[in-house]
Structures are given as structure tokens and as C-alpha cells.
RODO-2510 file (C-alpha; in nm, 4 decimals, decimal comma):
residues 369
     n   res          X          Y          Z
     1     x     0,0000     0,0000     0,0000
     2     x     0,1407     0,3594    -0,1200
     3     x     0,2526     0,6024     0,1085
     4     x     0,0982     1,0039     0,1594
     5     x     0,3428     1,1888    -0,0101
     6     x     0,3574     1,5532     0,0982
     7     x     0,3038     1,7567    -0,2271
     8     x     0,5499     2,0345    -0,0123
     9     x     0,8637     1,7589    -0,0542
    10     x     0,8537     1,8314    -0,4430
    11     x     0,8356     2,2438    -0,4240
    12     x     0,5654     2,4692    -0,4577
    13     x     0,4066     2,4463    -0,7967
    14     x     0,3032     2,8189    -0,8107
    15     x     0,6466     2,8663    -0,7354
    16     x     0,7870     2,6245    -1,0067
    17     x     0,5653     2,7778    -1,2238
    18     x     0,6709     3,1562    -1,1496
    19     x     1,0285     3,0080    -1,2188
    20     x     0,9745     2,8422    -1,5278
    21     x     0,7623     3,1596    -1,7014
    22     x     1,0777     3,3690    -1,6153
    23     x     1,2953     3,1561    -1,7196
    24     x     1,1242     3,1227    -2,0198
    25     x     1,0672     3,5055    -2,0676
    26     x     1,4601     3,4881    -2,0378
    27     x     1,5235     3,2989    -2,3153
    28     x     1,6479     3,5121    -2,5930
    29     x     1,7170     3,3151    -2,9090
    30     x     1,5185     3,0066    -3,0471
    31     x     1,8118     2,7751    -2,9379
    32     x     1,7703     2,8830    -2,5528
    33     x     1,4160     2,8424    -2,5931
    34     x     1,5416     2,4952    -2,6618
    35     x     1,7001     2,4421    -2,3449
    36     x     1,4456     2,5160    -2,2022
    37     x     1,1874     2,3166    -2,3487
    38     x     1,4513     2,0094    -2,2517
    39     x     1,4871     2,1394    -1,9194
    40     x     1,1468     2,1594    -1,8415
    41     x     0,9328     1,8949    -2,0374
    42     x     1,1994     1,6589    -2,1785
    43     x     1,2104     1,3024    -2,0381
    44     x     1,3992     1,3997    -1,7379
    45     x     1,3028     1,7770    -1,7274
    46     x     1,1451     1,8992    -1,3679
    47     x     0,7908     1,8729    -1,4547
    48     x     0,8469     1,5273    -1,5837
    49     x     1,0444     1,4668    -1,2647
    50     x     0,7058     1,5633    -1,0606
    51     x     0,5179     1,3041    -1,2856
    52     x     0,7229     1,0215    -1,2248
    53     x     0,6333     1,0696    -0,8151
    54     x     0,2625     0,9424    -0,8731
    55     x     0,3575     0,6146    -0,8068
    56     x     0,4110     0,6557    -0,4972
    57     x     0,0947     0,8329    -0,3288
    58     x    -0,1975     0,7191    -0,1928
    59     x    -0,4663     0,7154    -0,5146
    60     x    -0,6570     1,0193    -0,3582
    61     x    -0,3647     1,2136    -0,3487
    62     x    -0,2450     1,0979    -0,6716
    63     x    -0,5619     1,1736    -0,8628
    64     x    -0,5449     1,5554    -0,6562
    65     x    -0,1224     1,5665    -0,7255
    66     x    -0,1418     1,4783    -1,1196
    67     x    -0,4432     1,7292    -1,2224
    68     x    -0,2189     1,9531    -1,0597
    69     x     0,1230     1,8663    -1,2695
    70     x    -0,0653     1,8632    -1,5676
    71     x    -0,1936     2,1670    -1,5428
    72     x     0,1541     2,3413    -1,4785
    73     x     0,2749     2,1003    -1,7478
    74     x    -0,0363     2,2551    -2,0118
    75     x     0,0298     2,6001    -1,9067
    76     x     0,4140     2,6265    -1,9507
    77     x     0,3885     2,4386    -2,3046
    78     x     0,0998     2,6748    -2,4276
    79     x     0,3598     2,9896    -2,3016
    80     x     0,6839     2,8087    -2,4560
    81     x     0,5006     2,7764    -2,8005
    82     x     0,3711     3,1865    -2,7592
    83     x     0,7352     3,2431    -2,7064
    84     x     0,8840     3,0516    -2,9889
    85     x     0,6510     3,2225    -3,2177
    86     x     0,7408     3,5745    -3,1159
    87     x     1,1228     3,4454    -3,0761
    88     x     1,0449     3,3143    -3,4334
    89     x     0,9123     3,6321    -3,6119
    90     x     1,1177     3,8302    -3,4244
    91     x     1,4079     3,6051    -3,6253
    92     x     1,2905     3,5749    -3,9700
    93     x     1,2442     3,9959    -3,9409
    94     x     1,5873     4,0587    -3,8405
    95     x     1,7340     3,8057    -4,1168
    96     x     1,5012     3,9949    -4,4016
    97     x     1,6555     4,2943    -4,2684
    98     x     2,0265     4,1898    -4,3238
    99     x     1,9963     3,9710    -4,6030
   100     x     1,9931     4,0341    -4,9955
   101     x     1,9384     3,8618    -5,2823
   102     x     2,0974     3,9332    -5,6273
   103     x     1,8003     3,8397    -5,8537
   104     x     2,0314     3,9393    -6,1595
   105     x     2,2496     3,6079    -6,0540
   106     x     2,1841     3,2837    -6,2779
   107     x     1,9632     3,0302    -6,1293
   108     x     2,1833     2,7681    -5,9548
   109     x     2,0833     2,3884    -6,1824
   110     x     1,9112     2,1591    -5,9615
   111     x     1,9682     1,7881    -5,9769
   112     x     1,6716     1,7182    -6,2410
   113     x     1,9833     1,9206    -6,4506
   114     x     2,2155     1,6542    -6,3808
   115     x     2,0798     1,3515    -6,5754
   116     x     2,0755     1,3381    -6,9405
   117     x     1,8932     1,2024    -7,2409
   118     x     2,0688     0,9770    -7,4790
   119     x     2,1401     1,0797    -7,8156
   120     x     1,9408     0,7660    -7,9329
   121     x     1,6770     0,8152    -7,7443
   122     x     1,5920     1,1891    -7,8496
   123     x     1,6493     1,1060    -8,2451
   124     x     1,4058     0,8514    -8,1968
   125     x     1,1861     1,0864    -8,0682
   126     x     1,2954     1,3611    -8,3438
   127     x     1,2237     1,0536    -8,5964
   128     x     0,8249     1,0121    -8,4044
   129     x     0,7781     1,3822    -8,4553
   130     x     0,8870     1,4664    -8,8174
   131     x     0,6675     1,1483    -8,9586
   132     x     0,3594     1,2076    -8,6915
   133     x     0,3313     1,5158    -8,8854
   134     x     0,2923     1,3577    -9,2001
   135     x     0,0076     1,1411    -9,0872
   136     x     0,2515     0,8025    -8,9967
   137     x     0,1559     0,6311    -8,6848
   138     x     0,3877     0,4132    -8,5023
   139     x     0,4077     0,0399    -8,4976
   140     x     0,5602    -0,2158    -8,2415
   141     x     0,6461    -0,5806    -8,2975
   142     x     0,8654    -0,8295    -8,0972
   143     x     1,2698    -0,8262    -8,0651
   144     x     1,2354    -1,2172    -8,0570
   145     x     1,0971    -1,3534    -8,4532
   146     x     0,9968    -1,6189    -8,6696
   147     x     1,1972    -1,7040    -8,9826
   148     x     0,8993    -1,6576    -9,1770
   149     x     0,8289    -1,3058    -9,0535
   150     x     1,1888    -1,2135    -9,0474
   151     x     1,2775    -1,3535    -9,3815
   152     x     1,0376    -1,5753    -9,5670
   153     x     0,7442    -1,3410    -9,6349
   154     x     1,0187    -1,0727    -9,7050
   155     x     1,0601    -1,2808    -9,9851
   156     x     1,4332    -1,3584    -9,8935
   157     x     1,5499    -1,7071   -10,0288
   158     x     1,6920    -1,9747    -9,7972
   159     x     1,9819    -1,9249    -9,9979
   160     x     2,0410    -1,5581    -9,9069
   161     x     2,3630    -1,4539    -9,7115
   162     x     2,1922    -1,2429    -9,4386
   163     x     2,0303    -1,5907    -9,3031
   164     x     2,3501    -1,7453    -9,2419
   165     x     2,4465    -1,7649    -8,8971
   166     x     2,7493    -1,5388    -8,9322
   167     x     2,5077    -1,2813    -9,0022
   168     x     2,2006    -1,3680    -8,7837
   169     x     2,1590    -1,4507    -8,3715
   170     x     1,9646    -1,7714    -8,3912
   171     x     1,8129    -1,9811    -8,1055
   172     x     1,8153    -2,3252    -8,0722
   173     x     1,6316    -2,5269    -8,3355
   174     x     1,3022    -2,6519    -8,2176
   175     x     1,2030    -3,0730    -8,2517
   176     x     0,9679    -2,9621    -8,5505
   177     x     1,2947    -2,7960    -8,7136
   178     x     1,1840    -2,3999    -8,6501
   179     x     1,3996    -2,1469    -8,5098
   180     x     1,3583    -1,8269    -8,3859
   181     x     1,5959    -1,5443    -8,4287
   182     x     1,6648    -1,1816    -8,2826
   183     x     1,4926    -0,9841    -8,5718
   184     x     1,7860    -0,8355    -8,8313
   185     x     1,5179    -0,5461    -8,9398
   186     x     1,2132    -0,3904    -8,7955
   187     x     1,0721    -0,5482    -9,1002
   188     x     0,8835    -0,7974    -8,9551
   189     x     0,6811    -0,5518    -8,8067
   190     x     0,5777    -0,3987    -9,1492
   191     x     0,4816    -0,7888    -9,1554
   192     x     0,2566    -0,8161    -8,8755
   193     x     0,0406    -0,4999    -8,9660
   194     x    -0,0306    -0,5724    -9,2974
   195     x    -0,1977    -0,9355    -9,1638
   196     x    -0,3447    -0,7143    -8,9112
   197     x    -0,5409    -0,4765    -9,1220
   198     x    -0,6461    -0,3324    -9,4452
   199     x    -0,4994    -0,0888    -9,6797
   200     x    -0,4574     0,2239    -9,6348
   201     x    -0,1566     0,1793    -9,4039
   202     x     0,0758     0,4133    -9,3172
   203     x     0,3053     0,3323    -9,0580
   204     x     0,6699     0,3713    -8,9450
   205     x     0,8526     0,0754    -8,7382
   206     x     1,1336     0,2091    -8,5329
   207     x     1,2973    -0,0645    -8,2858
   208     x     1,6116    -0,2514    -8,1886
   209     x     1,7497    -0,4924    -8,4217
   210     x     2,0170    -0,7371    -8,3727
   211     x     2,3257    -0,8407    -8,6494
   212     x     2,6437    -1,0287    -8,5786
   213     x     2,8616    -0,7237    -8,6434
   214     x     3,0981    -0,4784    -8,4515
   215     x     3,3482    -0,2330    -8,5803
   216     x     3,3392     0,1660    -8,5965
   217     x     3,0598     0,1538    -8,8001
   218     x     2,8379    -0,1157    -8,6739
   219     x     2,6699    -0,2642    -8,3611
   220     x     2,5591    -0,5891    -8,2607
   221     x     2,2462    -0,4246    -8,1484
   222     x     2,1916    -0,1167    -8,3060
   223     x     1,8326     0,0597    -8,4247
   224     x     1,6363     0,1153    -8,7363
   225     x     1,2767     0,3057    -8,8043
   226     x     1,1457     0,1431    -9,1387
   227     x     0,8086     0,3150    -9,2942
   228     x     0,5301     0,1471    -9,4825
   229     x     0,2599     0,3604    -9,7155
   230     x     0,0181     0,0965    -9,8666
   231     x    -0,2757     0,2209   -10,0327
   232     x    -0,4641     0,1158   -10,4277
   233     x    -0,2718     0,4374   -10,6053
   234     x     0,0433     0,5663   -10,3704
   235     x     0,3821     0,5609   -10,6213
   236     x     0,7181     0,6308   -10,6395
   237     x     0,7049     1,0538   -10,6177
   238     x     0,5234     1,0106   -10,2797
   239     x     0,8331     0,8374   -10,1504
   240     x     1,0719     1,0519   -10,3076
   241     x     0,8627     1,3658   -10,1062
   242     x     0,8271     1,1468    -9,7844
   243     x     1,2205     1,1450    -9,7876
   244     x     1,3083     1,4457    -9,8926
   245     x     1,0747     1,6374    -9,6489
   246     x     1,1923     1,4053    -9,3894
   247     x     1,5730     1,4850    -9,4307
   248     x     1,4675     1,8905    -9,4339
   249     x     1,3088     1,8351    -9,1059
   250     x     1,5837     1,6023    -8,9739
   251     x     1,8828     1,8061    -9,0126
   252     x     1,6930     2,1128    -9,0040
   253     x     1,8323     2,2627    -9,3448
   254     x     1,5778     2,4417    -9,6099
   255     x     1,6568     2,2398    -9,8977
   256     x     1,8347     1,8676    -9,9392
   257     x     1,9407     1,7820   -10,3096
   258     x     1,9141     1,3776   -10,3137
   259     x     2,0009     1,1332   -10,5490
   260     x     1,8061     0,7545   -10,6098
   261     x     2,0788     0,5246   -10,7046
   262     x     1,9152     0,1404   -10,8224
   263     x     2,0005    -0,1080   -10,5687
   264     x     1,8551    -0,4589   -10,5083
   265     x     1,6651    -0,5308   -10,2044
   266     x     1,4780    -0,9295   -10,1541
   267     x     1,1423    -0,6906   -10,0517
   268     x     1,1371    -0,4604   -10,2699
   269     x     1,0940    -0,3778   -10,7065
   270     x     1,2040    -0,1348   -10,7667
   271     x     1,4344    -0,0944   -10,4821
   272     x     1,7047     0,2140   -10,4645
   273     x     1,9812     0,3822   -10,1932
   274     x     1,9478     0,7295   -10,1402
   275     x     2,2259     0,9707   -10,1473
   276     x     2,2362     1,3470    -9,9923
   277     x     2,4439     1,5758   -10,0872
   278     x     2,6919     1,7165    -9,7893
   279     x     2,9814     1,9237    -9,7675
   280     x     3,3017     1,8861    -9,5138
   281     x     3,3864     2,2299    -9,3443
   282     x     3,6896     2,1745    -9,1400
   283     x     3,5711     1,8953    -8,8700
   284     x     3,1830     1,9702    -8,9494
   285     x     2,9745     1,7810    -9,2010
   286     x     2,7048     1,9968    -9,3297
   287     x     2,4524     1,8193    -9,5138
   288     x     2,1924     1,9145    -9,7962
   289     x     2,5424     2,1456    -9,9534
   290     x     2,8662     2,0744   -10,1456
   291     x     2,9585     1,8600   -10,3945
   292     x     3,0254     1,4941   -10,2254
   293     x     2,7608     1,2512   -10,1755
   294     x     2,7048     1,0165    -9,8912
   295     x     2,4010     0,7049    -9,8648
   296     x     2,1969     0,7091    -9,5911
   297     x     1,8873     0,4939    -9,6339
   298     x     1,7274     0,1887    -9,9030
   299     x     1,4002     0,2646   -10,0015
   300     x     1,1603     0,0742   -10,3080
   301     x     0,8427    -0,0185   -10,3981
   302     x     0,7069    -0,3149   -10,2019
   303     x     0,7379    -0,5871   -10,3616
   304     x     0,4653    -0,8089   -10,5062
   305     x     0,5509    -1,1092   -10,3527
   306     x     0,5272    -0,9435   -10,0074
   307     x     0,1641    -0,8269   -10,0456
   308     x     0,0835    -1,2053   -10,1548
   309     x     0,2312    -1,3437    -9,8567
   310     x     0,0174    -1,0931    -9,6709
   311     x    -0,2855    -1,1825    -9,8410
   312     x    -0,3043    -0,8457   -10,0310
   313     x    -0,3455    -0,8574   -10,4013
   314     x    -0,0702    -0,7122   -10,5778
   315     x    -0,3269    -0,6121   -10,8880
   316     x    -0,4859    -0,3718   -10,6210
   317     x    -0,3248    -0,2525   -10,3900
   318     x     0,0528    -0,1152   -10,4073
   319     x     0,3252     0,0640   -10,1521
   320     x     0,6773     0,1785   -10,0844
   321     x     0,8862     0,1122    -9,7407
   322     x     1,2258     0,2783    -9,6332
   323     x     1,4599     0,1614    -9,3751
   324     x     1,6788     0,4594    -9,2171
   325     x     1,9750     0,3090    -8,9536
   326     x     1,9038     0,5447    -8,6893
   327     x     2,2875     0,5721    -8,4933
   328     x     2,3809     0,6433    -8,8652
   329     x     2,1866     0,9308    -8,9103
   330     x     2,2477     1,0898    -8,5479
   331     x     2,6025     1,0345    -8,5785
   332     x     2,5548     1,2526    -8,9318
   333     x     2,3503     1,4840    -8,7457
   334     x     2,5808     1,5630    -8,4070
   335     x     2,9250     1,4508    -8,5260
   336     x     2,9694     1,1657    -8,3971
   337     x     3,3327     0,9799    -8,4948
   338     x     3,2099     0,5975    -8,3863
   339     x     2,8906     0,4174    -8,3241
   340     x     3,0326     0,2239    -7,9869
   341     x     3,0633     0,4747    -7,7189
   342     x     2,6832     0,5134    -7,7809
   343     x     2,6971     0,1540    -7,5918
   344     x     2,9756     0,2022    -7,3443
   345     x     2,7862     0,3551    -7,0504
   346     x     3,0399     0,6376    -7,0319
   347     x     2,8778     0,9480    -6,8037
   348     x     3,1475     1,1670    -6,9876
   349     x     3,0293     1,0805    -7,3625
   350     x     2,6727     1,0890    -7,2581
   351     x     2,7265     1,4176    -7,0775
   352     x     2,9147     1,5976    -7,3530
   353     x     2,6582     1,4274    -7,6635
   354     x     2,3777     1,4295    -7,4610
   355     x     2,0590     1,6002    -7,3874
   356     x     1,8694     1,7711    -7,0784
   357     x     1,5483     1,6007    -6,9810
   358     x     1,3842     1,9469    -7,1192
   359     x     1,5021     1,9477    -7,4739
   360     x     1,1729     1,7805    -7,5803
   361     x     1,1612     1,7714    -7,9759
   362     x     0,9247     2,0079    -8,1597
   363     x     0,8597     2,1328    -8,5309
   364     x     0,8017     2,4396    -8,3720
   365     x     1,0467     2,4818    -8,1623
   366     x     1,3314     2,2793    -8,4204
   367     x     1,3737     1,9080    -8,3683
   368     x     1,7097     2,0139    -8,1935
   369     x     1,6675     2,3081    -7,9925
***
């Protein structure tokens, strides 16, 4: 059974209350008001102190004892957060009254800054926005294909050399004899929409495709966009626009001059390369002037065999399809010497040729502004 416990063993709590307010009048900074608070409320602060004496006393007393403490305890916290705010206005006035700011003074980058886009990743965004504008939408197929949809109804022969395996990432053949591959074009996809749907189709196909080849020049994973126009009456000058306007928009020049070379291509009759005219001005290649001539892209008129495979019939309906290598054309476009640091995962090459998060591509703005 507890003990009476004289209240008058612990202080007078008017008088521990006149203390604390003065010593809390006292307190002249925010970080003295501290002190305080620690001094007199923290776990082993001198109200606390009182607290931890209930135990002891006779539950009359205790009931009588506590409503006391807790009263001192409400009272001093409602005056030390009154003080902090006057301590706290009273602090913020004097620091707007010494301190300046020099709003001519660039605007410090903040981390979003930091990070940047890859050059891949903002030409195939450049690539989206020049042929969204001339009515192309954009089509998706798998990394992992079928022979047929990677070469058979491209009408290329068993016999051709891009289906050897020097050439081509196969996986293991199947018990029924099948393979698949990692697609060598975006072609397949081309593929897969025509069996999907009806002429008129107008599509471009950009996407990662895979070849067993590495030097300056090429990749074993690298990236193409491919476009498809099938409709009963589309020709040859539509593609030779399509391009054209494309390659004004791309490197952002007012005229291209552009020259159709014949070519062979399994998918394509007619098929051609296309040439643009560029110039060499000391390191810089400037393209659309001068008197030298570089490829950049295959292009033709789908073939007739590929609408049959498709289920189309040749006899009414006809297209064209281009296939642009898209590290070829942004090396063109930002001077880029070699294709592999693009791979490397080298913060120094992707913070010199790179791009901040805000340099969304726009027509109106200029693909590369």
C-alpha cells in the first residue's frame, strides 16, 4: 500500500511555475528556448520529474497531485510555443533585414539538370515527330521472330547470305525444325500490320534490331525506323517527297538535293539507296550542300511477292517502305566519330553528346533546340 506523499517535498508548484515563465521570458534566441523546453518537459526535465512521483501516493492524493502537474505542465507548453513564435518572427524579421538577394544572378541547376537524355533516345523521338506530322503512326512488334516473318514473307530465299548464322543470332532449333531469331530489321513488323489490317496503311517501325557485327561503323544491337505507305494508287514521287521532307526536317536545313541510285533489295521492285548531298567544313559535315555525296537509307516499292504473302493482291493494292539506320543518321547529325561509345555507358560521352530532360523535340520549336 502507497505512502501520503507531501506535495510540499517536491516544491511549490506556483512557485515552479513563477520560475519556469521567467525563465522562459529569459530565453532570448530560439536555441535557448530549446534548453528550455529540454529542461522543463523533456524526459527527465522537472515537470516530468514531478510526474514520475505518482507512483508513490496514496490514489486520492495521486488523482489531486497529477491534475495539478498537468496543469503546470499545459500552461508552460501553451507559453513556450507563444514564445517561440514571437522568438520566431522576431528572427525571420531581423534576417530579411540583413539579407539580400541578387536576382540578376543565374539560377543555380538543380539535380533534375544533372541527368541526361541519350542521343538515341531523343532522335528517336525527333524521328516520331517529323513522320507524326505527315500522318505516320507508329508500330511495335517483338525483338524475338519467326523465320517466316523475319525472312520468308520478305521474300528472302533460304539461300540468301543475311540468313547465315554469321550474319544472324539464332536460337536453338526446335524438334519440328523452326527457329527463332533476334529480328535483323524492324521489317517484320511492317509484316505483322499488314496481316493485321487493311490498306490504307501508313506506318513507321522504329525498334532494336540485332546483327552479328561490330566495328566503328556497326553494332551488334543497333536501331532502325522502317516506314510502310500501302494504299490502291500511292507511287514512287510520294516516296521521293516522304524522304526528302523528312531529311529537311531532320537536319533542319531548307533544302536537301538527293540522289536515287538502283540497288537490289529481296522486298522490294524497284528498290534504290538514297544519297544526300553534304559538304566537309573543317571537322563539321554539313549536309543538304557541297559537292560529295554520302548514302543514308534503301528505299523501293514493295514488292509483289510481299503483299501475296500478306494476303493483299498485288493487282490492287501497291506501296513503298524505307529503312533509315538510326545511330547512322544521329552520328551525321551531331558529329559523332564511332557508333560504340553510344553503348559504353560512359557518363562523360553521354554528358558531352547528350541532352537535358527538357530538350523535348518540336517542329516548332526545331527538332534540336
Amino acid at each position: 500500500m502507497g505512502k501520503t506523499i507531501d506535495t510540499a517535498e517536491y516544491g511549490d508548484l506556483e512557485a515552479l511555475e513563477t520560475a519556469l515563465l521567467g525563465e522562459l521570458d529569459a530565453a532570448g534566441d530560439l536555441a535557448a528556448l530549446e534548453d528550455f523546453r529540454v529542461g522543463a518537459l523533456g524526459k527527465k526535465g522537472r515537470i516530468s520529474a514531478l510526474m514520475k512521483t505518482l507512483g508513490q501516493m496514496e490514489p486520492d492524493a495521486r488523482k489531486s497531485f497529477g491534475q495539478s502537474v498537468n496543469g503546470l505542465k499545459q500552461r508552460v507548453s501553451d507559453a513556450l510555443e507563444a514564445r517561440k513564435s514571437d522568438l520566431g518572427e522576431a528572427a525571420l524579421a531581423a534576417r530579411l533585414a540583413t539579407e539580400t538577394a541578387d536576382v540578376t544572378l543565374p539560377v543555380r541547376p538543380g539535380p533534375e539538370m544533372m541527368g541526361r537524355i541519350h542521343p538515341i533516345s531523343q532522335v528517336w523521338d525527333e524521328l516520331t515527330e517529323i513522320f507524326a506530322d505527315m500522318g505516320f503512326s507508329v508500330a511495335e512488334g517483338p525483338d524475338i521472330e519467326t523465320e517466316e516473318k523475319n525472312f520468308d514473307k520478305l521474300n528472302i530465299p533460304a539461300s540468301h547470305p543475311a540468313r547465315q548464322e554469321m550474319d544472324t543470332f539464332y536460337f536453338p532449333t526446335k524438334e519440328d525444325g523452326s527457329r527463332k531469331l533476334l529480328r535483323t530489321h524492324t521489317s517484320p513488323v511492317q509484316i505483322r500490320t499488314m496481316e493485321a489490317q487493311q490498306p490504307p496503311i501508313r506506318i513507321i517501325a522504329p525498334g532494336r534490331v540485332y546483327r552479328s557485327d561490330y566495328d566503328q561503323t556497326h553494332t551488334p544491337m543497333f536501331h532502325q525506323v522502317e516506314g510502310l505507305v500501302i494504299d490502291d494508287s500511292t507511287h514512287m514521287g510520294h516516296l521521293k517527297w516522304c524522304l526528302e521532307e523528312f531529311c529537311k526536317a531532320f537536319f533542319e536545313v531548307d533544302k536537301v538535293k538527293m540522289k536515287f541510285r538502283a540497288s537490289h533489295f529481296p522486298f522490294t521492285e524497284p528498290s534504290m539507296e538514297v544519297d544526300i548531298q553534304y559538304a566537309e567544313v573543317g571537322n563539321e559535315v554539313r549536309m543538304g550542300e557541297g559537292d560529295k555525296w554520302m548514302e543514308i537509307l534503301g528505299c523501293g516499292m514493295v514488292h509483289p511477292n510481299v503483299l501475296r504473302a500478306v494476303g493483299y493482291d498485288p493487282e490492287k493494292v501497291q506501296g513503298w517502305a524505307f529503312g533509315v539506320g538510326i545511330e547512322r543518321i544521329t552520328t551525321l547529325k551531331y558529329g559523332m566519330p564511332d557508333l560504340r561509345p553510344m553503348f559504353a555507358s560512359d557518363m562523360r560521352w553521354l554528358k558531352h553528346y547528350g541532352f537535358l530532360p527538357f530538350d523535348v523535340p518540336s517542329l516548332a520549336g526545331g527538332l534540336s533546340s
